[in-house]
C-alpha positions, 0 to 999 in steps of 0.5 A: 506497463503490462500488470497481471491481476491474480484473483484469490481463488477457492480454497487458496491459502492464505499467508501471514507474514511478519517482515517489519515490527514485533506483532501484538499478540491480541491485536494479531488474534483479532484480525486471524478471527476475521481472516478464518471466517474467509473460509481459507487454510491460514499459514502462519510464520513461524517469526510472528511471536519473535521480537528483536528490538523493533523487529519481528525477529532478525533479518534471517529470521524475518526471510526465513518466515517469508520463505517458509510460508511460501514453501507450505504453498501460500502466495497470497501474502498478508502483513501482519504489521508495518514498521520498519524493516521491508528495506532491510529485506528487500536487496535479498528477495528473489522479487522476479521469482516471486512475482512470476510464481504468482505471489501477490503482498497485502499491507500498507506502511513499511509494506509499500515498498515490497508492494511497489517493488514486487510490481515493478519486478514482475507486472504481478498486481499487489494490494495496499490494504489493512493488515492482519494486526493493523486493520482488519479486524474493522468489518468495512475494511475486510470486507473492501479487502475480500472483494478486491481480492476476489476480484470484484472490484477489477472495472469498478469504482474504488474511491468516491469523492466530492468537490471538496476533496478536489485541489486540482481538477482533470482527468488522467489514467496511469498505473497505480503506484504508491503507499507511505510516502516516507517510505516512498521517499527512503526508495528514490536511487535505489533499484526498488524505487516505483515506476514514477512515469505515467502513474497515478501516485497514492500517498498518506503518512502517520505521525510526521510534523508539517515541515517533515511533510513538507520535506518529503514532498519537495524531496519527490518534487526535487528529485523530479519523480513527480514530473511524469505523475499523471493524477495525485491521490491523498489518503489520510494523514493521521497524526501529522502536524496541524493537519487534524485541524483542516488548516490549509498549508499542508493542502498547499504543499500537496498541491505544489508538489504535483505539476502544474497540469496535475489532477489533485485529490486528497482526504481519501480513507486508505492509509494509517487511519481506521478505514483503510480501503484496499487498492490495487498497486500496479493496476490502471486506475482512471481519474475524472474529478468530475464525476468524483471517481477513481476506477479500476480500468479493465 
C-alpha cells in the first residue's frame, strides 16, 4: 500500500478539534500553552466548551466543528480528547476528500479509528500521538509529537527496546496500522476496519479487566484479522487487570493472539499512560528484535 507523509510546514496552522468526550477546560489551557509556543496560528472549534452527556456536543455539532476549522484552513488536525464519539461520525465524513485535501488527525483513544480510517481512505499518513487535553502538555511528549510531525522522524528510529520486551522474535516490516484496541475491535465488518493484511499492528487499552483483554484479542484472533499481521507491537496497558503487577498471563494472551511465526513485542510508551510517544499510522515501519528497534522506513 502507497501512503503519502505531509510534513507540518512553516506557518501552517493548526487545528483543535473535539469529535469525542466533553473537554476539561484547564486540562485543554495547559496542553494550548504548549501548542502556542510552536509558533503556529491555533484554530479552535467552536464545540470545544460543549457538552452533551459524554460528548463534546451533538453529532452536528461535534461535525460542524470538524468542518469549520478545516474551512479557516487548518489540516493538520489535533484531538483535543478521546472517549467516545468518532463512530458516531465516521459514516458522515467525506474521508477521501479529506485525505486528498491533505488533512492529517493527531490523537489516540476513540481517535484511532479516524486515524486508521483516514489512512485507509486516502494513503495520507496520520498520527497516534497525545492530544491537546490528554497528553501534551507533558514536554518529552511535545516535544516527540513536534519532531515527527516536522518530519524528522521519517527514516529514524521510533521505539527502542530491550530482550525483555521481546515475546517473539524476528524481523518484519509492514504499514503501520493501529490504536486502542476496543476501539479497533468495535471496527471489524464495517467499511472503516484497517487494512489488517501485511501490517505491523500497534495496540494499547485503558481500564479493561483481563478477561476483557482476553476477549478482545481472541475477537481479532477469531475473526482472522491477525492471520496477515506481520509484527505485534504492545504499548501500554494502563489500568487493566492485573497487568500493573507484571504477572504473565496477559503477556500469554498477547503472544497467543498473533500467529505463530509473528514477531512480538510489548511494554512500549504510547497509549493511555503518561509518555505517549507519536507515530506514524499508515507509514512502513521496520521491525528487528535484534537490534531492539522499530524504524520508519523511508
Amino acid at each position: 500500500m502507497s501512503f503519502r507523509f505531509v510534513p507540518l510546514s512553516p506557518g501552517e496552522p493548526i487545528g483543535v478539534v473535539a469529535l469525542s468526550g466533553p473537554v476539561d477546560r484547564d486540562r485543554l489551557d495547559a496542553g494550548l500553552q504548549a501548542l502556542d509556543g510552536w509558533g503556529h496560528p491555533v484554530v479552535l472549534a467552536p464545540n470545544l466548551d460543549a457538552r452533551t452527556g459524554y460528548l463534546a456536543g451533538d453529532d452536528d455539532a461535534r461535525l460542524a466543528g470538524l468542518e469549520s476549522v478545516v474551512a479557516r484552513g487548518a489540516t493538520l488536525l489535533v484531538a483535543a480528547r478521546g472517549g467516545f464519539g468518532v463512530t458516531r461520525l465516521l459514516p458522515r465524513l467525506r474521508l477521501r476528500e479529506l485525505a486528498a485535501a491533505g488533512v492529517r488527525f493527531v490523537g489516540y483513544s476513540d481517535t484511532s479509528a479516524l486515524l486508521n480510517a483516514m489512512a485507509t481512505a486516502g494513503g495520507t499518513v496520520q498520527v497516534h500521538g497525545p492530544m491537546v487535553a490528554a497528553g501534551l502538555a507533558r514536554r518529552d511528549n511535545e516535544l516527540r509529537l513536534r519532531r515527527l510531525l516536522e518530519g524528522e522522524l521519517v527514516g529514524e528510529t521510533l521505539f527502542r527496546f530491550d530482550r525483555r520486551c521481546v515475546l517473539r522474535s524476528g524481523r518484519a516490516a509492514g504499514h503501520a496500522i493501529g490504536g486502542t484496541l476496543s476501539v479497533l475491535a468495535a471496527l471489524i465488518g464495517t467499511p472503516h476496519e484497517p487494512p489488517w493484511a501485511g501490517s505491523v499492528l500497534f495496540i494499547e487499552e485503558v481500564g479493561e479487566p483481563l478477561y476483557r483483554l482476553d476477549r478482545l484479542l481472541t475477537q481479532l484472533r477469531a475473526s482472522a484479522r491477525l492471520r496477515g499481521v506481520k509484527a505485534l507491537i504492545c504499548g501500554g496497558l494502563r489500568g487493566c487487570g492485573p497487568v500493573a503487577e507484571r504477572g504473565p498471563r496477559w503477556r500469554e494472551m498477547v503472544a497467543e493472539a498473533a500467529a505463530p511465526e509473528t514477531p512480538v513485542v510489548v511494554d512500549l510508551p504510547f497509549g493511555h499512560g503518561a509518555r505517549n510517544l507519536a507515530f506514524p499510522i499508515g507509514a512502513t515501519v521496520e521491525v528487528d528484535t535484534d537490534s531492539g528497534a522499530i524504524r520508519w522506513s523511508e
